[in-house]
LUMKE-996603 format. One record per residue: residue in three letters; x, y, z of N, C-alpha, C in turn; residue number from 0. Coordinates in nm, 2 decimals, decimal comma. Example, Ala and Ser with C-alpha at 12.3 -4.5 7.8 and 13.67 -1.06 7.14 Angstrom:
BEGIN
{Ala {1,32 -0,57 0,78} {1,23 -0,45 0,78} {1,32 -0,33 0,78} 0}
{Ser {1,28 -0,22 0,71} {1,37 -0,11 0,71} {1,29 0,00 0,79} 1}
This chain:
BEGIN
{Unk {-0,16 -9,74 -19,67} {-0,16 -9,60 -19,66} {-0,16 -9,54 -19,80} 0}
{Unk {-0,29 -9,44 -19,83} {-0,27 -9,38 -19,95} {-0,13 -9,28 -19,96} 1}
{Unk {-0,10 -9,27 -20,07} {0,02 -9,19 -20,09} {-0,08 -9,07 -20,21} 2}
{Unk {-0,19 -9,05 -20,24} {-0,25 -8,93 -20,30} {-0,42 -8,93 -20,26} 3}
{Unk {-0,46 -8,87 -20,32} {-0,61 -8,86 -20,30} {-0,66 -8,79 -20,43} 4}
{Unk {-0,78 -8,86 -20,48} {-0,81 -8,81 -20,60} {-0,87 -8,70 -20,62} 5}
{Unk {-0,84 -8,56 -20,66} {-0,88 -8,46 -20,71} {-0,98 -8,43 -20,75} 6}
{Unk {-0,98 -8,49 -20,90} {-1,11 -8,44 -21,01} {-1,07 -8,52 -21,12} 7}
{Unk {-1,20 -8,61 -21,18} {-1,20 -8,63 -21,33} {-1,20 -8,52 -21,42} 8}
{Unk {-1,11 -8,56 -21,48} {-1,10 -8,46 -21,60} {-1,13 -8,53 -21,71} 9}
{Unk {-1,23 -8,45 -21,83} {-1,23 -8,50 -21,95} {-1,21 -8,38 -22,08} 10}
{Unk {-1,12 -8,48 -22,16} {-1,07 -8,41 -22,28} {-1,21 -8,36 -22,40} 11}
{Unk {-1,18 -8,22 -22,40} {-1,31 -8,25 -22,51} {-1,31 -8,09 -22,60} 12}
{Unk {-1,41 -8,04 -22,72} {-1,36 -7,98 -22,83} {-1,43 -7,85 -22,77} 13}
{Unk {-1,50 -7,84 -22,64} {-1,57 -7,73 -22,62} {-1,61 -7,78 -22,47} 14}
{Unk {-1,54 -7,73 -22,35} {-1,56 -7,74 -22,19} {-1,68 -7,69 -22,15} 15}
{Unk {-1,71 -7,59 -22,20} {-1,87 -7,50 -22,13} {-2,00 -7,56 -22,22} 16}
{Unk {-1,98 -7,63 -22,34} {-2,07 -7,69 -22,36} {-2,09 -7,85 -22,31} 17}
{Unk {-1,95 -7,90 -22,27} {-2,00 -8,06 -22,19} {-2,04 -8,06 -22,05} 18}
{Unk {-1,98 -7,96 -22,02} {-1,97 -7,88 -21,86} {-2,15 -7,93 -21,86} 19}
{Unk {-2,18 -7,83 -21,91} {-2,39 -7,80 -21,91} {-2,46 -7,90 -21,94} 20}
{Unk {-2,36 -7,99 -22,06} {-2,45 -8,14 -22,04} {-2,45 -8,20 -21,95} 21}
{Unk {-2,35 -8,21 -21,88} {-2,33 -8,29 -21,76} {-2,39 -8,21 -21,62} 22}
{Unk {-2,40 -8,11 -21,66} {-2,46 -8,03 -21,48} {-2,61 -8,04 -21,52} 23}
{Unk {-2,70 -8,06 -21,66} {-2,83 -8,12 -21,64} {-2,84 -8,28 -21,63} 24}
{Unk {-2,78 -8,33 -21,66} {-2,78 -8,45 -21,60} {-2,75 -8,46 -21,45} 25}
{Unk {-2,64 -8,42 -21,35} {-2,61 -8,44 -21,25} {-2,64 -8,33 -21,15} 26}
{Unk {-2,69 -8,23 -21,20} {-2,69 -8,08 -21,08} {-2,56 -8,02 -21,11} 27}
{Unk {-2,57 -7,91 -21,03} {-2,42 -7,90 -20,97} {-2,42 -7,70 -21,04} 28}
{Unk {-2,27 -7,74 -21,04} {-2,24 -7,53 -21,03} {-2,15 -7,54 -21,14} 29}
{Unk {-2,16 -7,47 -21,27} {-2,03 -7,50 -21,36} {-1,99 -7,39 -21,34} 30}
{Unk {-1,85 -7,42 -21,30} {-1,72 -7,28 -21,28} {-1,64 -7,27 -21,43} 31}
{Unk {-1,60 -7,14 -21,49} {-1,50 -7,14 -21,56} {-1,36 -7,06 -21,51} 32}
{Unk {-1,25 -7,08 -21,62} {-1,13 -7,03 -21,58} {-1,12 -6,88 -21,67} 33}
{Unk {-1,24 -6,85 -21,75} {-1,26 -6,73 -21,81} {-1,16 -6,74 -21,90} 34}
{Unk {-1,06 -6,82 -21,97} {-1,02 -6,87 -22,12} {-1,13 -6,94 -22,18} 35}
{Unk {-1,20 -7,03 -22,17} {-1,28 -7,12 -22,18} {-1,18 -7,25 -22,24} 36}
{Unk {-1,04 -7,25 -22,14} {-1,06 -7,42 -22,21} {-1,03 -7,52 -22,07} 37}
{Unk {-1,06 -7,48 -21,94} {-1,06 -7,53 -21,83} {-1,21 -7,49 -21,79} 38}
{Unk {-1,30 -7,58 -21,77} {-1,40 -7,56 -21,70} {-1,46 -7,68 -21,58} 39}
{Unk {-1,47 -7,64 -21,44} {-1,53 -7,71 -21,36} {-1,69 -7,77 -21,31} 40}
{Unk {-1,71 -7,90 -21,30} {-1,87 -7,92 -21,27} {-1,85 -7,94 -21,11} 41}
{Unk {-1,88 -7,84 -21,03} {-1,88 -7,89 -20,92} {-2,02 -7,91 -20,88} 42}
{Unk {-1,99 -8,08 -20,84} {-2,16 -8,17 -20,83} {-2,17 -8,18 -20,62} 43}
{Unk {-2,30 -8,14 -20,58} {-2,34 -8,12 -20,45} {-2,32 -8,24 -20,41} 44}
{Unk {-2,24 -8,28 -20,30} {-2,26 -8,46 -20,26} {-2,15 -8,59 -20,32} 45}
{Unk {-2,09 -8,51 -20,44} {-2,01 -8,60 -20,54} {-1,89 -8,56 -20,60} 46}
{Unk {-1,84 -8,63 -20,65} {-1,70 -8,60 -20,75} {-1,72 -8,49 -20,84} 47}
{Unk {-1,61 -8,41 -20,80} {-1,61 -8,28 -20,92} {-1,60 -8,36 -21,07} 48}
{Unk {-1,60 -8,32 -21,16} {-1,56 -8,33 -21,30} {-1,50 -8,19 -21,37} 49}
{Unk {-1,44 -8,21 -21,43} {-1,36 -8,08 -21,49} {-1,34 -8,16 -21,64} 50}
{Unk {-1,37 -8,04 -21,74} {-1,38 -8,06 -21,87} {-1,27 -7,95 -21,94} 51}
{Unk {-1,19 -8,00 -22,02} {-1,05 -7,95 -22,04} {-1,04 -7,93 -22,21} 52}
{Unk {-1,04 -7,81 -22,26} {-1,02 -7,78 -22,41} {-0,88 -7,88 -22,49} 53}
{Unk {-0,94 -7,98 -22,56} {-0,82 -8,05 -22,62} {-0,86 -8,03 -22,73} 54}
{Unk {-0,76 -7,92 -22,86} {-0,78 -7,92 -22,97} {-0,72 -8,04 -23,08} 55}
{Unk {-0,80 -8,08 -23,16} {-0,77 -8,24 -23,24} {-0,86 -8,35 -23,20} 56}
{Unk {-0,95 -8,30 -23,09} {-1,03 -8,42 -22,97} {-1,06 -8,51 -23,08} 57}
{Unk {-1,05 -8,62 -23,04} {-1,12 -8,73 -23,14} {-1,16 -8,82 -23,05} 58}
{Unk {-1,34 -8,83 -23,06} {-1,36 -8,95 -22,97} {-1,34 -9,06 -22,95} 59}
{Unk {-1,33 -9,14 -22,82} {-1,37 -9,28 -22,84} {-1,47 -9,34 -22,92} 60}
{Unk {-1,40 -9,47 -23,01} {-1,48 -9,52 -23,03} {-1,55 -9,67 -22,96} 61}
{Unk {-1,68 -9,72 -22,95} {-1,75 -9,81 -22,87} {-1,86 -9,88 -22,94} 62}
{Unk {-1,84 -10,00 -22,90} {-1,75 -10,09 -22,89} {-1,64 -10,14 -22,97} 63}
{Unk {-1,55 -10,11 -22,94} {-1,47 -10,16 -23,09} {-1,34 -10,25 -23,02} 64}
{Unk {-1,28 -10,33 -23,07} {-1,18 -10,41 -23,00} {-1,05 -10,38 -23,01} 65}
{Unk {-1,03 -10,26 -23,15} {-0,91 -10,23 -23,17} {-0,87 -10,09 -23,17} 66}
{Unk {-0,97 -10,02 -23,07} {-1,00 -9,92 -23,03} {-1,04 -9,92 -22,93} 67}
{Unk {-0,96 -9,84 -22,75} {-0,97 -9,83 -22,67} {-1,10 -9,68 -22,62} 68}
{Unk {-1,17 -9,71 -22,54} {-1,24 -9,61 -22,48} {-1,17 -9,58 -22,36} 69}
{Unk {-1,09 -9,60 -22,30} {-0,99 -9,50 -22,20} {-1,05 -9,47 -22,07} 70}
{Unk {-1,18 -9,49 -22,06} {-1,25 -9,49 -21,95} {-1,41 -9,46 -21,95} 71}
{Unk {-1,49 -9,45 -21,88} {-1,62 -9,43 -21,91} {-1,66 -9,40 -21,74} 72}
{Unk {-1,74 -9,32 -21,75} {-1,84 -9,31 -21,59} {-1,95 -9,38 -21,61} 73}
{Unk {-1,97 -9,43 -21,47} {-2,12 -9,54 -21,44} {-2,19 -9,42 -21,36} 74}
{Unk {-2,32 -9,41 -21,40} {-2,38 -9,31 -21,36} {-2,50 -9,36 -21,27} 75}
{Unk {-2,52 -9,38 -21,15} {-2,64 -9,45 -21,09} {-2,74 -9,34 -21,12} 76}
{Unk {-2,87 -9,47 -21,13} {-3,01 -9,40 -21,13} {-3,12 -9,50 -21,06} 77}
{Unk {-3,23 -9,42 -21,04} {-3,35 -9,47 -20,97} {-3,41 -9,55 -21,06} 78}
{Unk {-3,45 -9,46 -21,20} {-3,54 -9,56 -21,35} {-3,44 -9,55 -21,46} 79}
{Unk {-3,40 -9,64 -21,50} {-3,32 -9,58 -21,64} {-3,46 -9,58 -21,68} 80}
{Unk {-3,56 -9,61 -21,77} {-3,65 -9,53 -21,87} {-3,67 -9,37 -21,84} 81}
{Unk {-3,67 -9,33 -21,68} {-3,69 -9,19 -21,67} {-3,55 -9,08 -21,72} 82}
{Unk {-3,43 -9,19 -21,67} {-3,31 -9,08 -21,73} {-3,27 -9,10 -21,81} 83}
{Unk {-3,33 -9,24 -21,92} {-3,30 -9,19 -22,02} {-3,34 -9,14 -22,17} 84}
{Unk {-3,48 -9,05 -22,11} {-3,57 -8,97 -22,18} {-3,47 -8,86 -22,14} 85}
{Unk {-3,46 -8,83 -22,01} {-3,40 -8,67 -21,99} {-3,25 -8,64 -22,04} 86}
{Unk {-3,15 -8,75 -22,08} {-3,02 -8,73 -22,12} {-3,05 -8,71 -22,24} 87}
{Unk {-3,15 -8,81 -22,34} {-3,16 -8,80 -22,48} {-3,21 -8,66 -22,49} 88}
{Unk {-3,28 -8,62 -22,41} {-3,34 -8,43 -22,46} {-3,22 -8,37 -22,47} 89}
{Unk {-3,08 -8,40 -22,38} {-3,00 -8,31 -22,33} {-2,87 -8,32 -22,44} 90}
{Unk {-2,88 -8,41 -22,53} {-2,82 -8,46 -22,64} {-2,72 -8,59 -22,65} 91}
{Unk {-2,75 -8,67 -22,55} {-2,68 -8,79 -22,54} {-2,73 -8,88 -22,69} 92}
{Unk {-2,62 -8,98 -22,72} {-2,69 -9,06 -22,77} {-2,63 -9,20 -22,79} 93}
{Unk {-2,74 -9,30 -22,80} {-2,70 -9,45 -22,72} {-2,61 -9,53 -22,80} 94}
{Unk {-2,51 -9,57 -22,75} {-2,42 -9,71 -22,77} {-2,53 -9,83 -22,74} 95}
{Unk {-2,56 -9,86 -22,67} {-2,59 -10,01 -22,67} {-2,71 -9,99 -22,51} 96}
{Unk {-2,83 -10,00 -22,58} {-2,91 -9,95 -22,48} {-3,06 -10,05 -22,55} 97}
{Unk {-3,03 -10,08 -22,61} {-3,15 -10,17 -22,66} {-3,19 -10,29 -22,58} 98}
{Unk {-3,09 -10,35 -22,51} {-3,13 -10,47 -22,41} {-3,25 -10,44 -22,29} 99}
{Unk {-3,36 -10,39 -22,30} {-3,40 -10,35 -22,17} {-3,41 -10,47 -22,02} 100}
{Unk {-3,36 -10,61 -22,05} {-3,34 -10,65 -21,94} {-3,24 -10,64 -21,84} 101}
{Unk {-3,13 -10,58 -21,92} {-3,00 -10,54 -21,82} {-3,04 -10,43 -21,74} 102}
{Unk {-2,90 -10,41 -21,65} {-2,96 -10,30 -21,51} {-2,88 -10,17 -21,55} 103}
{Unk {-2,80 -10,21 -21,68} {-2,73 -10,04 -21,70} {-2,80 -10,07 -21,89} 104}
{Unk {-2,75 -9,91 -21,93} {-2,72 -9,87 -22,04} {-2,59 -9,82 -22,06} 105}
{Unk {-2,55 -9,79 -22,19} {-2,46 -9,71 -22,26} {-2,50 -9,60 -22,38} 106}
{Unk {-2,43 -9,51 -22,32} {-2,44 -9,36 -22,41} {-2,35 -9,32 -22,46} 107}
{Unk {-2,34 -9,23 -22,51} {-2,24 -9,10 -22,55} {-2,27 -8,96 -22,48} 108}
{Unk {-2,20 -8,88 -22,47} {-2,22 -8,75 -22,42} {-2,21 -8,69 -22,58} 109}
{Unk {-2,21 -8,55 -22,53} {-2,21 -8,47 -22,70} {-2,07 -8,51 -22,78} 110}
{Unk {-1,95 -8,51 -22,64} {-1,89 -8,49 -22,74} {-1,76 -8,67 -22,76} 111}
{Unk {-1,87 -8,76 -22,73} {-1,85 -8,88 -22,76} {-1,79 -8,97 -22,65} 112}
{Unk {-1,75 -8,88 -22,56} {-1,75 -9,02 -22,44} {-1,87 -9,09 -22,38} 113}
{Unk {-1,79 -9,22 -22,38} {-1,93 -9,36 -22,33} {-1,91 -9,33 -22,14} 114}
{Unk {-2,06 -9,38 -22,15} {-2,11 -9,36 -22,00} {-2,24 -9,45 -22,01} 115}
{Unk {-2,21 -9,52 -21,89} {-2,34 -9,60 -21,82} {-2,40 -9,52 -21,76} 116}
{Unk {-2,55 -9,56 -21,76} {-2,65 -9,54 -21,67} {-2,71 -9,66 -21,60} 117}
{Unk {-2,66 -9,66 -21,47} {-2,70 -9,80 -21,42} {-2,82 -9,81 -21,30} 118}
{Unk {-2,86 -9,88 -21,29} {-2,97 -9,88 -21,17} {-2,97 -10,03 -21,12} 119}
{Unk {-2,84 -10,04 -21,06} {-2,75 -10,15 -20,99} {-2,78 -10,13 -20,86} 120}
């Protein structure tokens, strides 16, 4: 028996309405604010909300590194990675470790430095 149910990813970051937008052209969706701007919601049609949260001092993860934790990352399914990942790089991602093109995912960055797969698993 669960004893909770998960809510919303939240991610820490230096500007909510600008990761909010990277992430709603990547995924779709409706970005809500709390009208402070340091709570803002991505509500995605079909999927897990994401909410992006004003942390002043944000320092990103670093990747790969061994003596430095990345704290978590989203796998992001896709149909081509070559097609998404022309349209993330327009949107201002930029890659960690994406040079292998025989594997079935990549790794990115968002703007404001969290790692994320793009996988087509």
């Amino acid at each position: 028996m669960a004893l909770a149910k998960l809510g919303v990813v939240v991610l820490d970051c230096p500007d909510p309405a600008a990761l909010a937008g990277f992430y709603a052209g990547m995924l779709g969706g409706t970005v809500e604010g709390d009208g402070d701007g340091d709570w803002v919601d991505l509500k995605v049609p079909g999927g897990q909300a994401l909410a992006f949260q004003k942390a002043p001092g944000f320092v990103p993860p670093k990747w790969p590194t061994p003596d430095d934790s990345q704290q978590f990352h989203l796998d992001l399914l896709v149909d081509d990675l070559d097609t998404a990942e022309k349209g993330i790089l327009e949107l201002g991602a930029k890659p960690l470790d994406a040079t292998d093109r025989t594997r079935t995912f990549r790794v990115y960055a968002d703007p404001a430095g969290h790692p994320f797969c793009l996988c087509a698993c």
